[in-house]
C-alpha positions in Angstrom: 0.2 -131.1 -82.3 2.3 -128.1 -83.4 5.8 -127.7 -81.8 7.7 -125.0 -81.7 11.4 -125.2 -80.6 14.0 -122.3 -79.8 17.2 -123.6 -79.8 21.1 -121.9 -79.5 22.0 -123.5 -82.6 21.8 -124.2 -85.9 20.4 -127.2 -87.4 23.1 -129.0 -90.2 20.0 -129.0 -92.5 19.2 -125.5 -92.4 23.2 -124.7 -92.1 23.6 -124.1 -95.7 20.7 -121.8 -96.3 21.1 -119.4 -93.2 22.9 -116.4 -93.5 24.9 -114.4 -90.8 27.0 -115.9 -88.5 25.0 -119.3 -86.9 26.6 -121.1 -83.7 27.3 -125.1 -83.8 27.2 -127.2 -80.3 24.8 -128.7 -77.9 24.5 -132.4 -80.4 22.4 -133.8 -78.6 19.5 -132.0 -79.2 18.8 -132.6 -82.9 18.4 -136.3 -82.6 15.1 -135.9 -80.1 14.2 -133.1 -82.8 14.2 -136.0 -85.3 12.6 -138.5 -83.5 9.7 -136.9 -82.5 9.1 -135.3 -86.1 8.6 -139.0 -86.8 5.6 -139.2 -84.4 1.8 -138.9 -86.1 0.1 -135.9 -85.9 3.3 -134.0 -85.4 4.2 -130.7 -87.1 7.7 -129.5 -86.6 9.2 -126.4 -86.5 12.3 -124.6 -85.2 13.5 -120.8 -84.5 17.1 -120.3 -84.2 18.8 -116.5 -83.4 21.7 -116.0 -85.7 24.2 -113.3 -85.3 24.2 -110.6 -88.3 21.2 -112.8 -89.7 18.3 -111.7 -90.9 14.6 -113.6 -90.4 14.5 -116.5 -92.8 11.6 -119.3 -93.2 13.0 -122.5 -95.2 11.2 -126.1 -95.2 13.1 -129.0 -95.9 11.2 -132.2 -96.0 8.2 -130.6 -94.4 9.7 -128.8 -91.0 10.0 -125.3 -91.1 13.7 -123.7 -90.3 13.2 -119.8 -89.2 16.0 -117.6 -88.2 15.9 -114.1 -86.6 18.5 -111.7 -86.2 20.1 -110.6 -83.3 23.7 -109.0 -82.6 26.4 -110.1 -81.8 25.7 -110.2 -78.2 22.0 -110.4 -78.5 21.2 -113.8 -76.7 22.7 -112.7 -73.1 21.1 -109.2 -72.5 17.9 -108.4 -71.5 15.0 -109.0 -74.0 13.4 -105.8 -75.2 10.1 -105.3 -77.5 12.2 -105.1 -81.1 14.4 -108.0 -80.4 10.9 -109.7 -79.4 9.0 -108.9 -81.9 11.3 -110.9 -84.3 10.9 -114.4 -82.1 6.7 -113.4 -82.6 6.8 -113.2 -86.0 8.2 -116.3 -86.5 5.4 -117.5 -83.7 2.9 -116.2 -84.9 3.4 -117.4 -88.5 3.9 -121.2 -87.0 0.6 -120.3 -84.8 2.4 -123.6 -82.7 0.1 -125.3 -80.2 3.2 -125.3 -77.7 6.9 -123.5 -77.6 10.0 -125.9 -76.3 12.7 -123.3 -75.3 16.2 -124.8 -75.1 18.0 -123.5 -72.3 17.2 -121.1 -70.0 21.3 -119.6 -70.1 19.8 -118.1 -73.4 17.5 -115.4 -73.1 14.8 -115.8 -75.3 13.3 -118.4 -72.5 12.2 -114.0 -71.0 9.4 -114.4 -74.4 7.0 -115.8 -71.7 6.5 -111.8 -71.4 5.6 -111.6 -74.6 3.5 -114.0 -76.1 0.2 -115.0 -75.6 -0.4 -116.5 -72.6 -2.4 -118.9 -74.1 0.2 -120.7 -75.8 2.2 -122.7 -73.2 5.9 -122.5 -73.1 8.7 -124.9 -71.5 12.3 -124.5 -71.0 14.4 -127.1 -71.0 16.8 -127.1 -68.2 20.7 -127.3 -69.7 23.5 -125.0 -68.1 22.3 -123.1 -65.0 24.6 -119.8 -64.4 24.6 -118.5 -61.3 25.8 -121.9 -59.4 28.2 -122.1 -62.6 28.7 -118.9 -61.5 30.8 -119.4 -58.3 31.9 -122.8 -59.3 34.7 -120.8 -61.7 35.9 -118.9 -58.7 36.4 -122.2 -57.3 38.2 -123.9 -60.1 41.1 -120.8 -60.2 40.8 -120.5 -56.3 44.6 -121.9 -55.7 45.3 -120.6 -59.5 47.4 -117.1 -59.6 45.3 -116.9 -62.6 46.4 -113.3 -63.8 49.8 -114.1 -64.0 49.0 -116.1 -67.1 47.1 -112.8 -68.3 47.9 -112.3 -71.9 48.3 -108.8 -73.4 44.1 -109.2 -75.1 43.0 -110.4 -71.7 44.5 -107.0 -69.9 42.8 -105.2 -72.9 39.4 -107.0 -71.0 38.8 -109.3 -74.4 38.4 -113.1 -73.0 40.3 -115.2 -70.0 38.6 -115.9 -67.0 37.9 -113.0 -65.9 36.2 -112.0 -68.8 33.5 -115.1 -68.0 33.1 -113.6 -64.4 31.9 -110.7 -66.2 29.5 -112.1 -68.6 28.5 -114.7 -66.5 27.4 -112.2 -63.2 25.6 -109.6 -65.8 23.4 -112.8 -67.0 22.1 -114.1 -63.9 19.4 -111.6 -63.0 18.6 -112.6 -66.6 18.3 -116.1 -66.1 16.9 -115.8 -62.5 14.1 -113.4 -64.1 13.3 -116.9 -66.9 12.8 -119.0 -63.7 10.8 -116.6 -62.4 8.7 -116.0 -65.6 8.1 -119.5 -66.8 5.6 -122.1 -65.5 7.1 -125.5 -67.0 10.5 -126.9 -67.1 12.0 -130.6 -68.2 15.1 -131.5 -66.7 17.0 -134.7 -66.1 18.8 -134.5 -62.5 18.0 -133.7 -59.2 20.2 -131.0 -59.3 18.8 -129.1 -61.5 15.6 -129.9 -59.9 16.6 -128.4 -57.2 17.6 -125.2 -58.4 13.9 -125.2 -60.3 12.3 -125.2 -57.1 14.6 -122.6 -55.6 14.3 -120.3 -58.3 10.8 -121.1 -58.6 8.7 -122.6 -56.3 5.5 -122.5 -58.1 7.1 -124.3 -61.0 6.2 -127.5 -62.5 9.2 -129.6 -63.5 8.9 -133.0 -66.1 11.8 -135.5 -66.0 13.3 -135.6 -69.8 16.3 -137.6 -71.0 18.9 -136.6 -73.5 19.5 -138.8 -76.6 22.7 -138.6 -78.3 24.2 -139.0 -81.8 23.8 -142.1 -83.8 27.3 -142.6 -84.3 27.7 -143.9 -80.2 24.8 -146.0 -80.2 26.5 -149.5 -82.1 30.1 -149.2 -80.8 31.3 -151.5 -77.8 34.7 -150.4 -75.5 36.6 -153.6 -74.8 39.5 -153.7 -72.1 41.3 -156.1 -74.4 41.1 -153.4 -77.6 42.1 -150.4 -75.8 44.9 -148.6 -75.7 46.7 -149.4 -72.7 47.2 -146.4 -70.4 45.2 -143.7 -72.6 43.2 -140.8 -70.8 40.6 -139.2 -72.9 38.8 -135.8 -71.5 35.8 -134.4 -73.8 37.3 -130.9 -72.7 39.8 -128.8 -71.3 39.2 -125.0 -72.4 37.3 -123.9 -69.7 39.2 -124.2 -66.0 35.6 -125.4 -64.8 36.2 -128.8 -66.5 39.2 -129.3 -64.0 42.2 -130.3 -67.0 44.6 -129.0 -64.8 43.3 -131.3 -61.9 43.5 -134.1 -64.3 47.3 -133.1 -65.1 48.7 -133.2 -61.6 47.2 -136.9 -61.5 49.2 -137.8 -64.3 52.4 -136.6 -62.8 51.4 -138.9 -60.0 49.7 -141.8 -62.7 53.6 -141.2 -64.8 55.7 -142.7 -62.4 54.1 -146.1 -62.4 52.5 -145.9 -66.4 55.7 -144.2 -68.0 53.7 -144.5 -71.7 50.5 -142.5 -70.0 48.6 -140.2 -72.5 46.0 -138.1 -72.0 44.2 -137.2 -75.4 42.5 -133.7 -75.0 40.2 -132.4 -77.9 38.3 -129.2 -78.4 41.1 -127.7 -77.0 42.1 -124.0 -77.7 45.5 -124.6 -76.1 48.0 -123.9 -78.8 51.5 -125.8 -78.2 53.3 -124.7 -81.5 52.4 -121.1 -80.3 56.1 -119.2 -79.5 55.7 -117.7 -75.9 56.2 -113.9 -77.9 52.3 -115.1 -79.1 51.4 -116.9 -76.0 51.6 -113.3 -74.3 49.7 -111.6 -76.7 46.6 -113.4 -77.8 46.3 -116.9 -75.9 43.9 -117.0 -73.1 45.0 -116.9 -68.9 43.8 -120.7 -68.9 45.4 -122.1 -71.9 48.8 -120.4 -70.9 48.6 -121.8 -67.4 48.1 -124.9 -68.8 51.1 -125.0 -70.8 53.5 -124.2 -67.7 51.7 -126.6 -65.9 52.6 -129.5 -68.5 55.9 -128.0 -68.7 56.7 -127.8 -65.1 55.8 -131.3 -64.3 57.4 -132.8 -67.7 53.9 -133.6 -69.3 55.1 -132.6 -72.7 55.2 -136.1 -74.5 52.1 -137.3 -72.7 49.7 -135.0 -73.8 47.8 -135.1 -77.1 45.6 -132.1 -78.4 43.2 -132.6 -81.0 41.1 -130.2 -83.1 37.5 -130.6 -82.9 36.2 -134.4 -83.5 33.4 -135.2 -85.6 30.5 -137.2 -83.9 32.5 -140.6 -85.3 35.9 -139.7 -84.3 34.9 -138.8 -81.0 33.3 -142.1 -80.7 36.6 -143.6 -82.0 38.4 -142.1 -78.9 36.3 -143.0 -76.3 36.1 -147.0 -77.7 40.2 -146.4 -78.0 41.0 -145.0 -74.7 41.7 -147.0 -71.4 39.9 -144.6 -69.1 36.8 -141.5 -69.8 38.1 -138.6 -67.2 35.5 -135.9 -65.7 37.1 -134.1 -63.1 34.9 -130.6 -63.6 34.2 -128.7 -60.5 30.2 -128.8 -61.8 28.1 -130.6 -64.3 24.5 -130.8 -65.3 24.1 -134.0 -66.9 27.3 -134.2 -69.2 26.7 -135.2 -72.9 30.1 -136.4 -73.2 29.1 -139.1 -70.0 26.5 -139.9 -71.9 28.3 -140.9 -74.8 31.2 -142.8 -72.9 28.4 -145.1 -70.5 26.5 -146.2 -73.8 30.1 -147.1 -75.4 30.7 -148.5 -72.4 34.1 -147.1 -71.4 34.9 -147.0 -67.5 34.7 -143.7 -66.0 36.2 -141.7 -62.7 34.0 -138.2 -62.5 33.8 -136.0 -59.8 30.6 -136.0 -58.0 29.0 -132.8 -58.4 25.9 -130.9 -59.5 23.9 -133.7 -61.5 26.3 -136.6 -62.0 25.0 -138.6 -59.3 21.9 -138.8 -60.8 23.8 -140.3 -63.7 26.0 -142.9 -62.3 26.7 -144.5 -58.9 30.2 -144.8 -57.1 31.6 -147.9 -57.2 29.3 -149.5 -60.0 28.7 -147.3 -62.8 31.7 -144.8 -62.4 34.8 -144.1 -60.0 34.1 -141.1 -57.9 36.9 -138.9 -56.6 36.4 -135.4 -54.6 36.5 -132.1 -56.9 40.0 -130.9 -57.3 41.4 -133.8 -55.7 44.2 -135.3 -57.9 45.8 -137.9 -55.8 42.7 -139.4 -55.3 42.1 -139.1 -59.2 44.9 -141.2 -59.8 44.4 -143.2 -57.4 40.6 -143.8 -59.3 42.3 -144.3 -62.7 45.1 -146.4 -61.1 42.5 -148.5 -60.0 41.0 -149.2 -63.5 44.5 -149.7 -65.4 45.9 -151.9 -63.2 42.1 -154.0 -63.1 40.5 -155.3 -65.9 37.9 -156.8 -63.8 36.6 -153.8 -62.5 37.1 -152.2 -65.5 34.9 -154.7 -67.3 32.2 -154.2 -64.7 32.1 -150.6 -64.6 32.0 -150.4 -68.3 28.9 -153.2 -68.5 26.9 -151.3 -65.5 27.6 -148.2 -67.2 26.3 -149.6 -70.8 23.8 -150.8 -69.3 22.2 -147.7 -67.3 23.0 -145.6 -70.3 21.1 -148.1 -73.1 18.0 -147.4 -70.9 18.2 -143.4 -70.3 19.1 -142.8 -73.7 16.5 -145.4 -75.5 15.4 -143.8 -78.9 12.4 -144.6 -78.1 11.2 -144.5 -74.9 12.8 -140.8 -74.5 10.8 -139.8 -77.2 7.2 -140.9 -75.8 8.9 -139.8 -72.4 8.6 -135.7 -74.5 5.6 -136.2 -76.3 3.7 -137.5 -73.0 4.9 -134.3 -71.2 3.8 -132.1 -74.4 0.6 -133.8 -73.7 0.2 -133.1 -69.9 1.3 -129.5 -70.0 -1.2 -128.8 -73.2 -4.4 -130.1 -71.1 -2.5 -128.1 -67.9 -2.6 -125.3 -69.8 -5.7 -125.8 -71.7 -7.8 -125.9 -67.9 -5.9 -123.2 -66.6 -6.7 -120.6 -69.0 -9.5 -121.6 -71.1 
């Protein structure tokens, strides 16, 4: 079987051969890429869009790396016949038996116009936009959010506003991918659900994530901890609910004095003099910074750079407590990664996370935007090691299964199979 994927981002191990500008992210994807280049009769490729890059074929230890070229804003407009003709290329020099597109945010999922229809093509469901979409407006709804405007954001260059721009222009974009596409994997019933709204004709296979190796052989242990710490996989983006999280440790503070909350991948910039604060830092980041000031936050808040995959797993077996409070979520890698370690949870209950773990036995569940009852949730699991022990092996226990190596793999190559003989009787 010849596989084809299309993926947002570069692979490490064609990272130092690409040229032009490649995007990192989305980790979870290149350890099912792995695993099923390990299955027989498999031949492996993958076609990555690379802003300012040109069209590149490497092969390193027999799968085949192509790059096209696109600008800078080439992956969220609509696709037109030069931009395609550089994905078909590519195709038609891998002459691949089937075509796994990775995300359906992205635009090349619209090729389905473009190449033969012979060749079957399924998206994998990740992000959906336009539910995203009014989510936002949700997150900043009791958020004067242009107050915190900084002099680029009034010049229309990023902030919040800027998203509401990007993201409304992109959803007749990936509306028209639902429309044009006949298979989809996805993993909740939320995002089944907007499948079957978007399309009902479509055919939708239930796929599960695996993640990094680095999460897999690590165990959280109440009695290892450290007592009291908070860790949130993000808080750029006022969709992931930081500031929700910061009012309940103003509450949380006043019975756990030594409270942290440890906050990576954060663009917030707190050695940043207010004269640059004004100027360059985004609507979000700056709210955020008079929110921890106002409610005397500043020594319990700890922003990090960007982890690696191992010191990310060093600060979820470290903290006390994994914090989700977003406003929506697919199926969150970063839950992914806590459940298998095994650290206890409190998430907000949206989109696809109750497909992923169950109030009261898995996770902690607390309404969206609801801080008291957030730290009332966290509360719960400081002051409780019993619970927090049985969370955490419920948790480690659902996760070990979704995310088996193994079985996730033959769960893929089983629905490669059924939509190939699908295919094969509907147009041959």
């Amino acid at each position: 079987m010849r596989i084809l994927w299309i993926t947002h981002d570069i692979f490490d191990a064609f990272s130092p051969y690409v040229k032009g500008n490649p995007t990192k992210g989305r980790p979870w994807i290149a350890p099912l890429f792995y695993s099923i280049y390990k299955q027989d009769g498999v031949k492996l490729a993958v076609l990555t869009p690379v802003v300012d890059g040109k069209e590149q074929k490497c092969t390193i230890d027999d799968i085949i790396y192509y790059s096209v070229g696109i600008e800078k804003k080439g992956n969220v407009i609509p696709m037109n016949n030069k931009l395609a003709n550089k994905y078909i290329s590519a195709i038609n020099d891998f002459r691949p038996d089937i075509i796994h597109v990775h995300g359906t945010e992205i635009n090349f999922g619209l090729l389905r116009k473009y190449v033969n229809a012979n060749i079957p093509i399924v998206c994998s469901v990740q992000g959906i936009i336009p539910p995203c979409f009014e989510y936002l407006k949700y997150s900043v709804a009791n958020i004067d959010i242009n107050k915190y405007r900084s002099i680029k954001n009034r010049l229309g260059r990023g902030g919040v506003n800027q998203a509401f721009r990007k993201w409304k222009r992109y959803i007749p974009i990936e509306k028209e991918i639902y429309r044009l596409n006949q298979y989809f994997i996805g993993r909740t019933l939320w995002d089944k659900a907007y499948v079957a709204a978007f399309n009902p004709q479509a055919r939708y296979f239930h796929g599960e994530e695996l993640l990094r190796d680095e999460f897999y052989n690590i165990d959280w242990n109440p009695e290892s901890c450290e007592r009291h710490r908070v860790f949130i996989s993000s808080s750029e983006y006022a969709l992931k609910g930081f500031h929700v999280l910061l009012k309940a440790t103003s509450i949380l503070k006043q019975k756990y004095p030594d409270i942290k909350i440890v906050a990576p991948l954060s663009s917030v910039r707190p050695h940043f003099s207010i004269f640059l604060d004004y100027l360059i830092s985004e609507d979000y980041n700056n709210y955020l910074k008079k929110e921890i000031d106002r409610l005397g936050l500043q020594q319990n808040i700890i922003f990090q750079q960007r982890l690696s995959a191992a010191e990310m797993a060093a600060e979820f077996k470290k903290a006390h407590v994994f914090a989700l409070p977003s406003f929506v979520e697919n199926s969150p890698n970063a839950l992914g990664e806590a459940m298998i370690i095994g650290v206890p949870s409190v998430v907000t209950p949206v989109g696809g996370i109750t497909s992923i773990v169950e109030n009261e036995k898995s996770s902690l569940f607390f309404p969206s935007g609801d801080y008291v009852m957030m730290a009332h949730q966290i509360d719960r699991l400081f002051s409780d090691d019993k619970l927090a022990f049985t969370i955490s092996k419920n948790a480690k226990s659902i996760a070990g299964k979704r995310h088996n190596i193994v079985e996730t793999t033959k769960q893929y190559m089983e629905t490669y199979a059924a939509i190939l003989k699908s295919h094969k009787e509907q147009y041959n």
